[in-house]
C-alpha positions in Angstrom: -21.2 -31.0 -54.2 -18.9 -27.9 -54.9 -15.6 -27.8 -56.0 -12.4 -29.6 -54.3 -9.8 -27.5 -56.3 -8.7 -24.5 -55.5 -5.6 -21.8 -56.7 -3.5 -20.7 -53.9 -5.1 -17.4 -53.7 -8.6 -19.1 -53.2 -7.5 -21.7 -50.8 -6.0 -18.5 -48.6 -9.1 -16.3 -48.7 -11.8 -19.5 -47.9 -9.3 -19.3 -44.9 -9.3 -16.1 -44.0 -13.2 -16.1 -44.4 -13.1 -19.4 -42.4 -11.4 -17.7 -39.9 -14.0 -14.6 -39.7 -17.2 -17.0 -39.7 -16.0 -18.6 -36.2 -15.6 -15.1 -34.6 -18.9 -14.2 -36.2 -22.4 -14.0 -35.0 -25.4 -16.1 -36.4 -26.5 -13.7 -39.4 -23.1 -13.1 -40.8 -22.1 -16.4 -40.4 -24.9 -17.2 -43.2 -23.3 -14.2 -44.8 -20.1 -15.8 -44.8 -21.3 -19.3 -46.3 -23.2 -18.1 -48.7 -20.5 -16.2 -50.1 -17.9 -19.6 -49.9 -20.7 -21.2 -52.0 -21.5 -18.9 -54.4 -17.8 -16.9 -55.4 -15.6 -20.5 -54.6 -18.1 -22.9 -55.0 -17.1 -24.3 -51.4 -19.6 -26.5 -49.1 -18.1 -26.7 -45.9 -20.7 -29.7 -45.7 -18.2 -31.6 -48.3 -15.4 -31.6 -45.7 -16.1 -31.6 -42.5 -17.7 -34.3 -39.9 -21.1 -33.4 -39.0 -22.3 -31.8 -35.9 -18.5 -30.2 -35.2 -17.3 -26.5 -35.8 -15.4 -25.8 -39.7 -12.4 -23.5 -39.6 -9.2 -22.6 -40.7 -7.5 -25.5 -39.0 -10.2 -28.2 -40.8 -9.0 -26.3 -44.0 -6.2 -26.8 -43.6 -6.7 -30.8 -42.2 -8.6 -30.9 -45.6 -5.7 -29.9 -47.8 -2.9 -32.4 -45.6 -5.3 -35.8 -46.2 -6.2 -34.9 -49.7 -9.6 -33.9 -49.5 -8.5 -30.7 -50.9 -6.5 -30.0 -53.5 -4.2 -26.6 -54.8 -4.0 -26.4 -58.6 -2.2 -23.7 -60.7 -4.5 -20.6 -61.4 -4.6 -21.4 -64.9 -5.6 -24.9 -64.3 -8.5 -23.2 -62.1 -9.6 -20.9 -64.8 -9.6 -23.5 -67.4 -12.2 -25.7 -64.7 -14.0 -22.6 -64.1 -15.0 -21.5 -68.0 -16.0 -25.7 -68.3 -18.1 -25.5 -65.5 -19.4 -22.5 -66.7 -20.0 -24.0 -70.3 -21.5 -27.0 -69.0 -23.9 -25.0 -66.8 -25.4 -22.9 -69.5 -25.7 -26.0 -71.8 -27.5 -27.6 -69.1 -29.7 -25.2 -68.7 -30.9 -25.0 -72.3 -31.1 -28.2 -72.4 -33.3 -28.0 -69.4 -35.5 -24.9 -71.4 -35.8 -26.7 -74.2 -36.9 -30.2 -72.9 -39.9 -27.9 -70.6 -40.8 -26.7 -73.9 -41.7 -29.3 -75.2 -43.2 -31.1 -72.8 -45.6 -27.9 -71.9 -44.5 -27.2 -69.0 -42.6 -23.9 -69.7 -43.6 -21.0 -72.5 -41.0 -20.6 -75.4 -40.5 -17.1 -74.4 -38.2 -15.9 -77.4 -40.9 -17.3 -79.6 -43.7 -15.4 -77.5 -41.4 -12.4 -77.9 -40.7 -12.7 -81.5 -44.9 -13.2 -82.0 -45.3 -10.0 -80.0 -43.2 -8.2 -82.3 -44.6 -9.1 -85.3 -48.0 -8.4 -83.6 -47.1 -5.2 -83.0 -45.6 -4.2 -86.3 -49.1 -5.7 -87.6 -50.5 -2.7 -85.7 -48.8 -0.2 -87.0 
């Protein structure tokens, strides 16, 4: 699931992109929901009923029952650096729990042995 909160300047350009995926053909239509995911963290899957069309006007039905919600751009970067924390905690936590269960190499320790190999063969 992606986000539900959005700043005001977000909410109006998932709209506007909203608005250019329905005039769209198949290819840039992926385009256009790739980019919703990855640069707002938007899954038009999260909002709308399935089998039927997403646009501007579901956006904005979103938004009126509450499905959606416009925050303060502060508020949003605050969410955003959390997010971002909690991701790259999670994914050292991830590393390091592959580690040592074998399934992944340490590579900073394979790099630091390589190092000190090849200082050795100097």
């Amino acid at each position: 699931m992606g986000r539900n909160k959005f700043s005001q300047h977000e909410f109006e350009q998932i709209a506007k992109l909203l608005k250019m995926k329905n005039s769209a053909n198949r290819a840039q239509q992926k385009l256009i929901r790739h980019d919703l995911r990855v640069n707002y963290e938007f899954n038009i899957s999260d909002f709308n009923e399935p089998g039927k069309a997403f646009g501007e006007k579901e956006l904005h039905d979103a938004l009126y029952r509450g499905a959606i919600r416009i925050l303060d751009d502060a508020t949003i970067e605050s969410m955003k650096a959390k997010r971002a924390r909690d991701k790259t905690r999670d994914e050292a936590l991830r590393e390091k729990e592959a580690i040592e269960s074998g399934e992944q190499t340490d590579w900073k320790e394979a790099l630091k042995e390589w190092n000190d190999w090849e200082k050795s063969q100097k």
